[in-house]
Every structure is written in structure tokens, then in C-alpha cells.
C-alpha positions in Angstrom: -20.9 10.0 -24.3 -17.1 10.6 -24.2 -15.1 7.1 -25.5 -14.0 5.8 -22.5 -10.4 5.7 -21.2 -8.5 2.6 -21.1 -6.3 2.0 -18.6 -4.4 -0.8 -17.5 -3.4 -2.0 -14.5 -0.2 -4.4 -14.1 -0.6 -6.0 -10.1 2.9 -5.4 -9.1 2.6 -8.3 -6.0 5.0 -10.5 -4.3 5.2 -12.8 -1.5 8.5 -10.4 -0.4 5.6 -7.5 -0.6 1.8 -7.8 -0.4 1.1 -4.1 -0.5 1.4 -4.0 -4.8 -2.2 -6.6 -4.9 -4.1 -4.1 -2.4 -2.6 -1.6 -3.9 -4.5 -1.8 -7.3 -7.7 -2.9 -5.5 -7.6 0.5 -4.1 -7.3 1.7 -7.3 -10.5 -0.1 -8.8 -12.7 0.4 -5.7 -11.6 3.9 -6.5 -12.6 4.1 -9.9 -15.7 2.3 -9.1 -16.7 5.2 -6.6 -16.8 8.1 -9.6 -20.1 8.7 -11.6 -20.5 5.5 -14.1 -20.2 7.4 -17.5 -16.9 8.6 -15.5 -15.4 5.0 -15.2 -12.9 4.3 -17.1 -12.3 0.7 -18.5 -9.7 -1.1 -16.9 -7.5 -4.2 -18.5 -6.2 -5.8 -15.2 -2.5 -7.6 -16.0 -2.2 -10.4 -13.4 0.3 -13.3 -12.7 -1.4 -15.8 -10.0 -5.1 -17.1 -9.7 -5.2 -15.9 -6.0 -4.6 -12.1 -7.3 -7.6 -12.7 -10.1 -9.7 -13.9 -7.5 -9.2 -10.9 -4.9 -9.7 -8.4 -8.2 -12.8 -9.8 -9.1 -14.4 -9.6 -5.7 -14.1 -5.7 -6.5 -17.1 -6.0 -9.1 -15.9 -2.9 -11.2 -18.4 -2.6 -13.9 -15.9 -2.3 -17.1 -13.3 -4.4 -16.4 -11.3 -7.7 -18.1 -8.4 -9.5 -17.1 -5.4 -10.2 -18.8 -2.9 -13.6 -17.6 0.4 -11.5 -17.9 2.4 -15.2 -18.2 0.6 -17.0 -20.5 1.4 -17.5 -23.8 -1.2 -17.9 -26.8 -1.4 -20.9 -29.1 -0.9 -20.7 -33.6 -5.1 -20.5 -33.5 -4.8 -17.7 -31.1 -2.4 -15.9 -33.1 -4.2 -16.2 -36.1 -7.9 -15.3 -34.5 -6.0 -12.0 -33.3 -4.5 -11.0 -36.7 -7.5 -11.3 -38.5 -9.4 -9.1 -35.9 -6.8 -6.9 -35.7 -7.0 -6.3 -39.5 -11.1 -6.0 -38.9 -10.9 -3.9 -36.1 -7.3 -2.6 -34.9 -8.3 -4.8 -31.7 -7.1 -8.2 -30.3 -9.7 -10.8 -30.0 -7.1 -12.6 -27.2 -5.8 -9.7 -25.5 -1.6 -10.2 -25.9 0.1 -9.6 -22.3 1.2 -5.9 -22.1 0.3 -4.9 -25.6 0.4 -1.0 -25.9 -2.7 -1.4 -28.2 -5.3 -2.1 -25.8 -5.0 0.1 -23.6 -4.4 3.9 -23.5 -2.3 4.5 -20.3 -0.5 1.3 -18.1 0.3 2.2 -14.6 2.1 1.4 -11.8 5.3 0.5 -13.3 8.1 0.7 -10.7 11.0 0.1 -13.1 11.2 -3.2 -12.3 9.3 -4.7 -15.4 11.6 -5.5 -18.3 8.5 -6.3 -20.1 6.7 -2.7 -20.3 9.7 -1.2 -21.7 8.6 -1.0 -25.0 5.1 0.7 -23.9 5.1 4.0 -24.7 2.2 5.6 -22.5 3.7 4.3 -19.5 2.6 6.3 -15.6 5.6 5.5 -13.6 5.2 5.1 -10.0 8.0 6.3 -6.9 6.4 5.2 -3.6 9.3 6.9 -1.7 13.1 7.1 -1.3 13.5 4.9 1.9 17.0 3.5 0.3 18.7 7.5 0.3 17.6 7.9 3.8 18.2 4.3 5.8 20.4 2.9 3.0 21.6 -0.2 5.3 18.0 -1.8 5.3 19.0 -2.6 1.2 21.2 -4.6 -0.6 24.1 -3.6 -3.0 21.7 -4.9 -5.7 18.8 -2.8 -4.6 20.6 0.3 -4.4 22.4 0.2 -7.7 18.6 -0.7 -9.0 16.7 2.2 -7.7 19.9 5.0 -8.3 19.8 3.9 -12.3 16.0 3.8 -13.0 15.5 6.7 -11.2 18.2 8.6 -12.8 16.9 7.6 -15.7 13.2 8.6 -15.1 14.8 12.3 -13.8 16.6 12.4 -17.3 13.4 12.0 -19.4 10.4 13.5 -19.8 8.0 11.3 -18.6 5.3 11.0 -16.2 5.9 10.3 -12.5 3.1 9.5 -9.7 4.4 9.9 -6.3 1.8 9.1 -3.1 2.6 11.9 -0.7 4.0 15.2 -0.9 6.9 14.0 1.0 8.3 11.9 -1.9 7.3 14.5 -4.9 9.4 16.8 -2.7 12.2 14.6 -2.2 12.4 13.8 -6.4 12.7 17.8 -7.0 15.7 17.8 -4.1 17.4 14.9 -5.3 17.1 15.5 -9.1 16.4 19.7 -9.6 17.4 19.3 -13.0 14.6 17.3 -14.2 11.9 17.8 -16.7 9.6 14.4 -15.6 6.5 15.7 -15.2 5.2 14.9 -11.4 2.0 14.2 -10.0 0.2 13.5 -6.6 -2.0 11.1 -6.1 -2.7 10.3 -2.6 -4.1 7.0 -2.3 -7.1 5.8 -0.1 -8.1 2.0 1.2 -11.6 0.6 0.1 -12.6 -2.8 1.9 -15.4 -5.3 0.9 -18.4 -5.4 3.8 -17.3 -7.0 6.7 -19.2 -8.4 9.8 -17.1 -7.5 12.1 -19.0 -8.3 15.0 -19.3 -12.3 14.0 -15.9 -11.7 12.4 -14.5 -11.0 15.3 -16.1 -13.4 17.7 -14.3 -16.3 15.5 -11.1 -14.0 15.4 -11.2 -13.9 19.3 -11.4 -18.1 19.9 -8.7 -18.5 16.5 -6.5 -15.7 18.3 -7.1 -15.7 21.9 -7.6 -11.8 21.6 -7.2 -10.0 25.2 -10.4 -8.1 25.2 -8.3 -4.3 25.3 -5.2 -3.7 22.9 -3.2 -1.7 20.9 -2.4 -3.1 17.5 0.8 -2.8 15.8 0.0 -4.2 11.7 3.0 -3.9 9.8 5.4 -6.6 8.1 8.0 -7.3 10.5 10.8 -5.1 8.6 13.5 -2.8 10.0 12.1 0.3 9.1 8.6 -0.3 10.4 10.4 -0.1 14.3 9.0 -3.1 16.1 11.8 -2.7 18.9 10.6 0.9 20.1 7.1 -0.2 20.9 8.8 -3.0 22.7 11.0 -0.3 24.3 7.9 2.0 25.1 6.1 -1.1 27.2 9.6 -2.3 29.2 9.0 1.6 30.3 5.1 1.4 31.0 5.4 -2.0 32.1 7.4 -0.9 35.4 3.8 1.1 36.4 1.2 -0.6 34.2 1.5 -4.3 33.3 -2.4 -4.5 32.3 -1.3 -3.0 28.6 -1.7 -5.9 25.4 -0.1 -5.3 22.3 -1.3 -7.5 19.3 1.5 -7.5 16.4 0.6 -8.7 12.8 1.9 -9.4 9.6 4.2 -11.1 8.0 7.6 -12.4 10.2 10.4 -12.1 8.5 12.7 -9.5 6.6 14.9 -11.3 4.0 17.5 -8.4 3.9 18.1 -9.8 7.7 16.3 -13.1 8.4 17.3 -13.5 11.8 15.7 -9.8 12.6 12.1 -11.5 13.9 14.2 -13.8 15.7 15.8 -11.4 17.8 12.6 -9.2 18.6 11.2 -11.6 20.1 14.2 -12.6 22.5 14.0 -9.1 23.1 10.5 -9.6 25.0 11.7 -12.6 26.5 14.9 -11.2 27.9 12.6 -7.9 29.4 10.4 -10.3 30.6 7.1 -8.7 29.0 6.0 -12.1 27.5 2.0 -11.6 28.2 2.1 -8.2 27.3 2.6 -8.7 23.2 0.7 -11.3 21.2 2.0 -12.3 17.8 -0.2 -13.1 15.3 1.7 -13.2 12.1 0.1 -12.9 8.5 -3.4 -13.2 9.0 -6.6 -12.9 6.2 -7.0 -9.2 5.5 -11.0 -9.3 6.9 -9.3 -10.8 10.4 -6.8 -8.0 10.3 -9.5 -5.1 9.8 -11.8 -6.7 12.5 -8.6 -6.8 14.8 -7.9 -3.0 13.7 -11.5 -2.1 14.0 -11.8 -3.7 17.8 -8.5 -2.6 19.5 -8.2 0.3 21.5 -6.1 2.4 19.2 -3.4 2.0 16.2 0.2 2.3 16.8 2.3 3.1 13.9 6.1 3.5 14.8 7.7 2.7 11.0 10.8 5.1 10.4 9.6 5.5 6.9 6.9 5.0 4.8 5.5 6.5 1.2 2.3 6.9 2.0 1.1 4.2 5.2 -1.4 1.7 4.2 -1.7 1.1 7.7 -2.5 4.8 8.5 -5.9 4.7 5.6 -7.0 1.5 7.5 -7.4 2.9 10.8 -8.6 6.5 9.4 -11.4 4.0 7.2 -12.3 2.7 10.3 -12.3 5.7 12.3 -9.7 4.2 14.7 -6.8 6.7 17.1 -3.8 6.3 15.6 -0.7 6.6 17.8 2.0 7.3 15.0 6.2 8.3 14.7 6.5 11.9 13.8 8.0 11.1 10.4 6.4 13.5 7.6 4.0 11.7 5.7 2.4 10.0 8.6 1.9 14.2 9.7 0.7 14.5 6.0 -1.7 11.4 6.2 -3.0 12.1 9.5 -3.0 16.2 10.3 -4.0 17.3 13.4 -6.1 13.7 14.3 -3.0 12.0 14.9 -1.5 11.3 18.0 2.3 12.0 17.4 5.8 10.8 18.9 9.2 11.2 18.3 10.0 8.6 15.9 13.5 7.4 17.9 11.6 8.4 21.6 10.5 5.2 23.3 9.6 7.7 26.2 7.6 9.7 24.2 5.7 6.7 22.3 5.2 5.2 26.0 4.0 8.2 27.1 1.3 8.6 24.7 0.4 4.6 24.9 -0.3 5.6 29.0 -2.7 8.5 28.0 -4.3 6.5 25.8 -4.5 3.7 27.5 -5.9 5.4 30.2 -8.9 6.6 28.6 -12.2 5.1 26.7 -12.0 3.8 23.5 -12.6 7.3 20.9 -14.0 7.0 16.9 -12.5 9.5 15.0 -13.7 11.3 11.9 -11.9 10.9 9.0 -15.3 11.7 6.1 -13.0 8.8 4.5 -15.4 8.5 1.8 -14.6 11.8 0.1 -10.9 10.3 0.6 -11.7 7.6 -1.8 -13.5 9.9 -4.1 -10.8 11.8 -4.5 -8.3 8.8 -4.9 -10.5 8.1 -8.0 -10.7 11.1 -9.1 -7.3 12.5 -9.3 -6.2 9.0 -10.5 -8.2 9.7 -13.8 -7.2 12.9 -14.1 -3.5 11.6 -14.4 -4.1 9.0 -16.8 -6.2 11.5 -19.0 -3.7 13.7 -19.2 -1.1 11.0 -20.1 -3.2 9.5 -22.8 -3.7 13.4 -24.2 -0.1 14.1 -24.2 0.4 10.9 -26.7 -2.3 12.2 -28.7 -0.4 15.8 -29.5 
């Protein structure tokens, strides 16, 4: 049997950003869905005890885990020497060392500590900041322009989520000679009961028994006021309709933002038509997802919409903006709107609304397959390419 690849994994996770954890448990549940002599073996770089213990519910077969902020005492210095010299490996795996592992991925730029790793698989979600370049700081801007432009100026290896962003890196830097690749991601989830999952989530949450749910971060880009704009519109016909909002409240490029979205509801008056439910465990989340009526997804942008892979994994409608990668994501099973059209969003809310509750088919599983297995074709050919 072929040696097994080694990849590792650095969880790229913040409390400004919760998508980098689920993110690389994608990645693993992923992995874990290709044939086991297929599997590579994954080193798992992590910085908080709440991250290991989400990783390890995965159960990946060849797996380890690496604490990317301790440090390692004069025994465990000398214990890894010595077995170095035995065996060119460490017996106490040193954070970030290029040794143990063949390929490291994602690194965003942001990681002063991988710069001296050679077989490196950079990741470019998207390029929100050349598009809506008021929703980032000064900072953030100057940031992404100089590791990017750096990235374009070598010849490196670049993963981009949708064919949106690869196109978008070829219009914004023609010139270079990175060497792209597309790997569309897919969501696994752990076995959920939703049905006595969601009879707690309905006495914790006081859930209206029909709803649409909104489940994004409450961010700029993601376009919370529309949908509040689409139901003063529906409201003036139809004041049965429930929206449920979650995730996290607050947008630290303009604090006050959540604030003012919800005087927006009080000022129209449409109080009892939106419950806020703000960060919630990710099993309550999918249940909520997996009982509401359908999906709305308004964001302005997005690289590739973790929201979107939910609702297809759970077979839900999606009601989404007409921004390009939500067409890309979603194809001709989406519901689309004009993504500045509170008339159109509202419009498609009433037909919805209006009818019975649909499942759509996604085959989501061969989404996840495929995840996996383009994933590992990357990181092959990155670990071939330092072998020539």
C-alpha cells in the first residue's frame, strides 16, 4: 500500500470568526468519507481545548493533534533529538514543524509562524474587501493588498472555494504564475435527533411553529436590513410571517450596527414578526435550519456560503441574493432575488410562504465525496511538486 500522505491542518478560528473551526471539520469529515487505504494522515495544529474537543468528535481514523502554543520542556527537547537522529521523526511533535508533515493547509497569510514552511497550500476565500471596501479597516486592506500581491508574484499554490474567487484572482492579478485550484467545500454534521433536539430548542427558544431562518453573523455584508425591508413590505398584507435570526450580534468594524437593526424593527413596528436568537450551539442551529419553513440568505458577498451547504445537507428551500456564488452553490434549486431588491426578496418570501413546506434534493453525499476527494488531489500534487 502507497505511504500515506501527511497533511496538516492549522484551525484558523477566532471568536471575531467561527467559520475557520467548522471549516477544517469539514475537511476531516471529508477525508473520512474516501476509501480508508485513501485517508490521508492528518496532524491537526490547534490553539484552545474547546477546538480539540470539537475535532475529536470527528473520529478520523489517522489522526494526532498538535497544541500550536505550547512550548516543550529540556527532556522534551532532548527525547526529540535523539529520535530524530533514530528515525528523522519527532517523538513530541514541535508546533508547525515542516518535518512532519508533507503539505500544511489553510494558511490565509495571516500566520507569521508558517512562513518558514515550505510546502505551504494557501487559501483565498474571496475578495469581499475590492468589492465592499468600507466594511474593512485601513489595517485590513493594506493586509490583504500585500499578501496577496505577494502570493500573485510567486509560484505557489493557491485554493480558492468557488469559481467566483479563482476568477476574480486571474482578473485582478493576470500576470501571475501561482498555480490555482478549486476546491468546493461541503458541510458534514455529527447525528443529530432533531426531533427531541428540537422539542428542547422549541421551550429554550419559544420557536413559532412556521418560519423562515435567517443564520448568519450579524455583519454588514450578510444584509440583515433587506429582509427587514422585505417584511415592512409583506407585513402591510400578511402579518402571520416569523423570521428567526441567528448568530453571533455584533460586527466589530461597526459595533453599534446590531444596535441599530433592531431599532429598525422597532421603529416599523414588526416586533413579533423577527425573533433573535443570537449564537446558539451548532446542533440547535441545524435543528432550527432543519424545522423552518425555508432558508433565507440575503449576504452581499460570500466565498463560498456555509450557510448555503447547511440547508442543501438538510435538503431545506433556500431563498438566496442573486450574487454569483450563491448561483454557483445552488444552480437551478435556488430560489433567487435581486440582492439590493427588498421587493423582490419579499416577493419570493410570499410565494413561499404561501405554500407547504418542500425537501429538496441536493445527493449531498456525493458533495462531500467530492470535497474529500479533490482536497487530496491538491495536497498530492503539492507534496509531488516538492519532490521534483
Amino acid at each position: 500500500m502507497a505511504k500515506r500522505l501527511k497533511i496538516g491542518l492549522f484551525v484558523d478560528n477566532s471568536d471575531l470568526w467561527t467559520g475557520g473551526l467548522y471549516y477544517i471539520i469539514n475537511i476531516v469529515h471529508a477525508l473520512k468519507s474516501l476509501p480508508k487505504e485513501k485517508q490521508p494522515w492528518i496532524t491537526l495544529f490547534y490553539k484552545r481545548d474547546f477546538e480539540l474537543t470539537f475535532l475529536k468528535e470527528v473520529n478520523y481514523p489517522f489522526i494526532d493533534f498538535v497544541d500550536a502554543t505550547r512550548k516543550y520542556s529540556v527532556f522534551e527537547r532532548v527525547v526529540n533529538k535523539i529520535f530524530y537522529l533514530l528515525s528523522k521523526r519527532l517523538f513530541f511533535p514541535k508546533k508547525f514543524r515542516s518535518t512532519i508533515v508533507d503539505v500544511i493547509y489553510p494558511n490565509a497569510g495571516f500566520h507569521k509562524e508558517l512562513a518558514a514552511i515550505q510546502n505551504q497550500l494557501w487559501w483565498i476565500p474571496d475578495f469581499q474587501e475590492k468589492y465592499y471596501p468600507d466594511f474593512f479597516t485601513l489595517e485590513e486592506l493594506t493586509q490583504r493588498n500585500e499578501w496577496q500581491g505577494k502570493l500573485a508574484a510567486s509560484k505557489t499554490n493557491i485554493v480558492f472555494s468557488s469559481q467566483n474567487a479563482l476568477n476574480d484572482f486571474k482578473n485582478f492579478f493576470p500576470q501571475s504564475a501561482a498555480r490555482l485550484h478549486l476546491v468546493r467545500f461541503a458541510v458534514s454534521h455529527s447525528t443529530i435527533d432533531f426531533e427531541v433536539i428540537y422539542k428542547e430548542c422549541s421551550k429554550i427558544y419559544n420557536l413559532p411553529q412556521k418560519y423562515f431562518l435567517v443564520a448568519n453573523q450579524l455583519w454588514k455584508h450578510k444584509n440583515h436590513s433587506l429582509v427587514i425591508e422585505a417584511m415592512e413590505l409583506l407585513s402591510k398584507s400578511d402579518s402571520s410571517i416569523r423570521i428567526v435570526f441567528t448568530g453571533k450580534e455584533s460586527d466589530y468594524r461597526d459595533p453599534n450596527y446590531p444596535v441599530r437593526l433592531k431599532e429598525k424593527i422597532s421603529e416599523k413596528g414588526l416586533q413579533n414578526n423577527f425573533l433573535w436568537l443570537g449564537f446558539i450551539p451548532k446542533e440547535h442551529m441545524l435543528t432550527i435550519m432543519n424545522y423552518a419553513h425555508a432558508v433565507i440568505q440575503p449576504s452581499l458577498f460570500e466565498g463560498w456560503s456555509t450557510v448555503i451547504e447547511d440547508g442543501k445537507s438538510l435538503g431545506k428551500q433556500i431563498v438566496a441574493s442573486d450574487f454569483p456564488v450563491h448561483v454557483e452553490q445552488l444552480g437551478d434549486k435556488g430560489l433567487f432575488f435581486q440582492k439590493n431588491s427588498a421587493g423582490e426578496l419579499a416577493l419570493q418570501m410570499k410565494i413561499v410562504w404561501a405554500e407547504s413546506r418542500k425537501s429538496i434534493s441536493y445527493d449531498y453525499e456525493s458533495d462531500v465525496i467530492r470535497f474529500g476527494r479533490d482536497f487530496l488531489d491538491v495536497a498530492t500534487m503539492v507534496k509531488a511538486s516538492q519532490d521534483v
